[in-house]
C-alpha positions in Angstrom: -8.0 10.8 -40.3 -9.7 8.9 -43.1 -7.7 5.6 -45.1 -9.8 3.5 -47.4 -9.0 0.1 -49.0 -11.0 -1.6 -51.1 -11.2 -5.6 -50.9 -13.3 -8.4 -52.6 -16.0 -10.1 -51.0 -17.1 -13.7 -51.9 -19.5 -11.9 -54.5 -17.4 -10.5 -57.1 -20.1 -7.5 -57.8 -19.9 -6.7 -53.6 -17.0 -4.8 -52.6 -16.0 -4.4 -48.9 -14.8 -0.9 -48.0 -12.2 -1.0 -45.4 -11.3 2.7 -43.8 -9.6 3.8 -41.0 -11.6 6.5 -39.1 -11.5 8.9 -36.3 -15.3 8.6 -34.9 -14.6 11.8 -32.8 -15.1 13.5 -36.0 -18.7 12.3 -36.0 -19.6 11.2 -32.1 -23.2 10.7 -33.5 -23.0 9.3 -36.7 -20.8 6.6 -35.0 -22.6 5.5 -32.7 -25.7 5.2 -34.5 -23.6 2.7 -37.0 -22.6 0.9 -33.5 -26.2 0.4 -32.7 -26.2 -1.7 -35.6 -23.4 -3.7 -35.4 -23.2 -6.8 -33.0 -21.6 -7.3 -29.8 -20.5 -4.2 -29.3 -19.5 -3.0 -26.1 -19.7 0.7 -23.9 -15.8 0.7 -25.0 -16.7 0.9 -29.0 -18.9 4.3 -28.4 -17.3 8.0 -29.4 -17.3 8.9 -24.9 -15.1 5.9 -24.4 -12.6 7.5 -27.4 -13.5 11.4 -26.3 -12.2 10.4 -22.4 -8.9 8.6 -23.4 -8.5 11.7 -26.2 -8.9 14.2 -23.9 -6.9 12.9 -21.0 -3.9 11.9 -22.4 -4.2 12.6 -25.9 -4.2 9.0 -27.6 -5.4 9.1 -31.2 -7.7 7.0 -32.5 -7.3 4.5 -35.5 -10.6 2.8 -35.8 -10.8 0.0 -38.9 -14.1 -0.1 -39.9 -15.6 -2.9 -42.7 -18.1 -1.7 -44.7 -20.5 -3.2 -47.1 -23.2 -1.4 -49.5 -22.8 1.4 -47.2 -23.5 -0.4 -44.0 -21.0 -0.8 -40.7 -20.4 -4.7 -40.7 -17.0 -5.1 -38.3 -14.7 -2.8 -36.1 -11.2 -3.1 -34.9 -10.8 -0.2 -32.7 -7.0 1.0 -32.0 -5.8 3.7 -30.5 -2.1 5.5 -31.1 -0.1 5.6 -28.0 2.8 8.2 -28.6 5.2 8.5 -25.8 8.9 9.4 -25.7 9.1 7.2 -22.8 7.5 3.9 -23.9 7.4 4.4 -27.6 4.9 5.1 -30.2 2.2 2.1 -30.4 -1.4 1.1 -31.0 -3.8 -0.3 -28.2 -7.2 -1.6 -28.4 -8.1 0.3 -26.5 -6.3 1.9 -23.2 -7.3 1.3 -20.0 -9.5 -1.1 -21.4 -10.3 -4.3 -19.9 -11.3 -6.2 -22.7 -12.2 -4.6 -26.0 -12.5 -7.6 -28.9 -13.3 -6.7 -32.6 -16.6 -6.9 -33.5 -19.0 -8.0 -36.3 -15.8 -10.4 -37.7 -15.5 -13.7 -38.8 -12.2 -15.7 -39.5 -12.8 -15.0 -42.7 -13.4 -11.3 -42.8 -10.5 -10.5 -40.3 -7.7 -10.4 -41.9 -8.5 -7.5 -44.2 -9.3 -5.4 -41.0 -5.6 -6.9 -39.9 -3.7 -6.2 -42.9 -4.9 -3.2 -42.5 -4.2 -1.9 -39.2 -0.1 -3.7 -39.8 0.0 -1.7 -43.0 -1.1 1.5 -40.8 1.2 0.6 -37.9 4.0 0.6 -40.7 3.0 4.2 -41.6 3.2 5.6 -38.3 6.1 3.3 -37.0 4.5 1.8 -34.2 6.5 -0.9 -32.1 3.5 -3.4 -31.9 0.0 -3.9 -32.0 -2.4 -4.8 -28.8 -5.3 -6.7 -29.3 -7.2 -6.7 -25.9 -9.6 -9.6 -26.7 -10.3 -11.8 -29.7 -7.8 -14.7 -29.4 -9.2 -17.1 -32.1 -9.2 -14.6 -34.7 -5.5 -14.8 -34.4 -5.0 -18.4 -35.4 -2.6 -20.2 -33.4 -1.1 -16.7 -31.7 0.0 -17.2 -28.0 -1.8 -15.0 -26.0 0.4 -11.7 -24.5 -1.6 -12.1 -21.2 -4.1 -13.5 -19.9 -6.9 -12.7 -17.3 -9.9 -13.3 -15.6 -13.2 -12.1 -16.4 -16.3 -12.6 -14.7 -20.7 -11.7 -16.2 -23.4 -11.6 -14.1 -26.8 -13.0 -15.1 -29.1 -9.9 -14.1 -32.2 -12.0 -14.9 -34.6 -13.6 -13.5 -35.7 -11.3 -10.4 -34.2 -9.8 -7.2 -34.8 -13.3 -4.8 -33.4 -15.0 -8.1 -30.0 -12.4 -8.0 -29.8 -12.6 -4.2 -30.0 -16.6 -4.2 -27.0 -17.0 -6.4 -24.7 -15.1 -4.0 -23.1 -16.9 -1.9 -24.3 -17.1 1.6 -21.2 -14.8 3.0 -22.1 -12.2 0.5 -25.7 -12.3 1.9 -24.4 -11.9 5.3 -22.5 -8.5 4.1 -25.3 -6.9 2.5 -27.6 -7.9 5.4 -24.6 -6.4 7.9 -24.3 -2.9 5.4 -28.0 -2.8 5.3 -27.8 -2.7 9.4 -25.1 -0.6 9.6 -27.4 2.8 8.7 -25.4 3.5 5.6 -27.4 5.7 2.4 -26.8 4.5 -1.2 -26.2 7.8 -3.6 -26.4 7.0 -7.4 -25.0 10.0 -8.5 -24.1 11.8 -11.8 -23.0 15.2 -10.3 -19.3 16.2 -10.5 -18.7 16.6 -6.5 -19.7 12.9 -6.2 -17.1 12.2 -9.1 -14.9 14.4 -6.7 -15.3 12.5 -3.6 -14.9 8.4 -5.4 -11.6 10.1 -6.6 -10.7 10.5 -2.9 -11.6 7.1 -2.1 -9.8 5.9 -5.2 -7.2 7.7 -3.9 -7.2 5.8 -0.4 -7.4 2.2 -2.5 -4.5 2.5 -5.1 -2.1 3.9 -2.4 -3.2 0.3 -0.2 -2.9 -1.4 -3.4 0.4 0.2 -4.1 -0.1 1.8 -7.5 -0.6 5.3 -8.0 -4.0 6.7 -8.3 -5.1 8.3 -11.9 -6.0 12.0 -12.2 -8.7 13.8 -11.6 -8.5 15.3 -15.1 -9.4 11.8 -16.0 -12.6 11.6 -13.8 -13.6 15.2 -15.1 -13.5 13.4 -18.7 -15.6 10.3 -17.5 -17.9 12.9 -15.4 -18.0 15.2 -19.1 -18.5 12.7 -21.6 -20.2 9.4 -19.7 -21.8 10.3 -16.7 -23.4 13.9 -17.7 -25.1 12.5 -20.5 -26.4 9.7 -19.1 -24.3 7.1 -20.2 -23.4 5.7 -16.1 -23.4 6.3 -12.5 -21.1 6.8 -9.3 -22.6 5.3 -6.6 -21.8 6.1 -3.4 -22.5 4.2 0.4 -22.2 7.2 3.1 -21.9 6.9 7.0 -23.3 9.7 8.4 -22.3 12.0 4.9 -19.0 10.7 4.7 -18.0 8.6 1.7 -16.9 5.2 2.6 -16.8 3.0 -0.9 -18.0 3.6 -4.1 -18.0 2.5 -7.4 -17.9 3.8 -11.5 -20.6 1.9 -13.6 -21.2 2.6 -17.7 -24.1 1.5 -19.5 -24.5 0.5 -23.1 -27.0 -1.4 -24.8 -28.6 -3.9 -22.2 -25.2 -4.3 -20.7 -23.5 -2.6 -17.4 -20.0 -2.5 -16.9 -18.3 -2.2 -13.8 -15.3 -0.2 -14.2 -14.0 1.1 -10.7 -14.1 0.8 -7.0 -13.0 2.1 -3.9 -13.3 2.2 -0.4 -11.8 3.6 3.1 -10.6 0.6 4.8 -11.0 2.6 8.3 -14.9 1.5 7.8 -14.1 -1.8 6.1 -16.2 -3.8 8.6 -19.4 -2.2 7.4 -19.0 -4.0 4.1 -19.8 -1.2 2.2 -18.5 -2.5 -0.6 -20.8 -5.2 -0.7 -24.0 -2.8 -0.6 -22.7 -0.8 -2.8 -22.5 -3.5 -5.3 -26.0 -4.8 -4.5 -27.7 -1.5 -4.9 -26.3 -1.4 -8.0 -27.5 -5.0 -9.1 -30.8 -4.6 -8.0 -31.0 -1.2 -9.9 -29.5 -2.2 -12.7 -32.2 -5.7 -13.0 -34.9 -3.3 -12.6 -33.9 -0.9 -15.4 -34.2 -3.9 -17.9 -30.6 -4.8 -18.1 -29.4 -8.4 -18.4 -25.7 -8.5 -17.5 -23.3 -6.8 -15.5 -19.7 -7.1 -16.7 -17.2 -7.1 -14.2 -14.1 -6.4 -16.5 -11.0 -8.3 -15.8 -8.8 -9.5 -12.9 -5.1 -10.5 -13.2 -4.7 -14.2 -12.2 -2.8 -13.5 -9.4 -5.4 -11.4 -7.4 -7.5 -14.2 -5.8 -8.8 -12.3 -3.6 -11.0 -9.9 -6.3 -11.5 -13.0 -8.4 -13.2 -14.1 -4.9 -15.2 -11.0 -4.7 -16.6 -11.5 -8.3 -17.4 -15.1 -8.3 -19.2 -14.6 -5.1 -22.0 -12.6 -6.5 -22.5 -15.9 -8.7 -20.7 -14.3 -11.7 -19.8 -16.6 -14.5 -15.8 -16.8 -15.2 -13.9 -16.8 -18.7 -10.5 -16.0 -19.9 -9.9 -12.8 -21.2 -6.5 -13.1 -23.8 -4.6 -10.4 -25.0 -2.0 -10.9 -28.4 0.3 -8.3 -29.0 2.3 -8.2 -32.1 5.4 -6.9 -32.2 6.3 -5.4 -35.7 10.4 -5.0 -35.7 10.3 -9.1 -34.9 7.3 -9.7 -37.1 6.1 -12.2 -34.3 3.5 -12.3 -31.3 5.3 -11.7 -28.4 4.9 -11.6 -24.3 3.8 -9.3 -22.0 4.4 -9.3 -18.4 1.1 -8.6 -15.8 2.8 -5.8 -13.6 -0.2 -5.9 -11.3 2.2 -6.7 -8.8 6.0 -6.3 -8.1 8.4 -4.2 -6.1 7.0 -1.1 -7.6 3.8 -1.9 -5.5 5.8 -2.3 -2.4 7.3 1.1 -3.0 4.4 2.7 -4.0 2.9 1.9 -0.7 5.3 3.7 1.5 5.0 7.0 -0.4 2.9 10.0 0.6 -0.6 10.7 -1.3 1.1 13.8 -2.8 4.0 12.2 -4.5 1.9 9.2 -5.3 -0.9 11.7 -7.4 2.0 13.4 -8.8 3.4 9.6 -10.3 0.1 8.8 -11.3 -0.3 12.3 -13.5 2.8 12.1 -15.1 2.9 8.2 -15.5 -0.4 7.0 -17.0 0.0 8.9 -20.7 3.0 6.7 -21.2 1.8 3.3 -19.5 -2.1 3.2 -21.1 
């Protein structure tokens, strides 16, 4: 897929080369240009696009700015085509928070007008910007969330003093409770988180997502060396773990899990320690706990208390048949959930295979 536009910049001999780009066609070449660009996050990169592509076969529609040549602003989107929900463009799915980059207010709106005229092409129903607010003006926001960035600075006494004191107690308890920490890139460890994942989203009451999606994240992220699984184990078995991806100086914590039979060894906790600690001494500076619906105090408890710094994360979603910004309701929780509980791990995996294509 390749679009260009040409539009003026303030200079009348510079021109600005907007495209729309596929950056699976060129992994490499794309994220070289990223290493180059500001503020970019793990969720830019070609493995992010290659995992969501190869699970559920969205399409990518990245809007690229270009100037002399050089990569100056993204707005990544991806095509979501589903007979169920309808054709539309996300940036990005199952992304937490995935903002243009490199863009001011006033080089946005040729990225914009671009990305409406490509939505008009391919008929999408809207457009979902997953971060980014202000560049919309006065847009409401479709949703809205927490997020929460760690500080990995300053020294492990420094990291362990800003918890607060009942996180201390939990790692001090996991530490006592003889548990091993695995950091892990091998496809069985992949194998056995999914179990555990499997275990949480069935408490949670939402179906768990397949393992073909794991075996992308395991392919393209963890293989190369782009994250970890780590593991805490009582006695070999799995008990929590979690899905961490790197990029830059910046480590993102995308999943966890656990087996609530061994919730009182605070597992959880150790697990997210070991991976602070590691993380500090690697020469990384944040960790990035992605976002938390508003209603779930009791994650948004779990984040703060590692003495994480809070922010809003808003999305805006433009719908294109009412030429407006429109709503979006946070399903995190419902009578779905309560249904979803009661169901058998079989049924629930076999949801969660056919579902996730058409929910992204």
């Amino acid at each position: 897929m390749s679009e260009a536009f040409q539009v003026a910049t303030a200079a009348p001999a510079a021109r600005t080369l907007i495209a729309c780009i596929d950056p699976l066609l060129d992994s490499a070449g794309w994220d070289a240009e990223l290493a180059a660009c500001p503020d970019t996050s793990f969720f830019h990169g070609a493995a992010w696009a290659r995992v969501l592509h190869g699970a559920y076969g969205f399409r990518p529609a990245y809007f690229t700015a270009r100037l002399a040549g050089r990569l100056r602003s993204v707005l990544p989107l991806m095509e979501v085509d589903s007979w169920l929900t309808g054709r539309r463009g996300v940036a990005l799915p199952f992304t937490d928070e995935c903002a243009p980059v490199g863009v001011q207010s006033d080089s946005f709106p040729g990225l914009y007008q671009a990305a409406l005229a490509h939505a008009e092409r391919r008929g999408w129903r809207y457009l979902e910007f997953r971060g980014g607010r202000p560049l919309f003006g006065e847009a409401p926001p479709s949703s809205s969330y927490f997020g929460h960035r760690l500080d990995l600075q300053g020294g492990e006494a420094a990291l362990l003093a800003r918890c607060e004191s009942s996180v201390r107690r939990a790692i001090r308890k996991a530490g006592q409770a003889g548990l091993t920490i695995e950091f892990s890139r091998e496809l069985e460890s992949v194998r056995d988180f999914h179990r555990l994942l499997r275990r949480t989203r069935k408490r949670h009451g939402v179906p768990p997502q397949p393992f073909s999606f794991f075996a992308g994240i395991h392919r393209h992220i963890l293989a190369p060396g782009h994250g970890w699984v780590v593991l805490a184990r009582q006695a070999g078995t799995p008990v929590a773990g979690a899905v961490y991806f790197r990029h830059g100086r910046t480590v993102t914590y995308k999943y966890g899990a656990s087996d609530e039979a061994f919730q009182h060894l605070r597992a959880n906790n150790l697990v997210m320690w070991e991976a602070i600690r590691r993380h500090a001494q690697e020469g990384f500076t944040a960790l990035d706990f992605g976002r938390t619906s508003l209603e779930n105090a009791g994650l948004r408890k779990f984040k703060l208390g590692w003495g994480a710094v809070e922010h809003r994360i808003d999305y805006v979603r433009y719908d294109r048949r009412t030429r407006g910004f429109a709503a979006a309701a946070d399903r995190a929780h419902g009578w779905h959930t309560r249904l979803f509980k009661l169901l058998p791990d079989p049924i629930l995996r076999s949801i969660g295979a056919a579902l996730y294509k058409h929910v992204a």
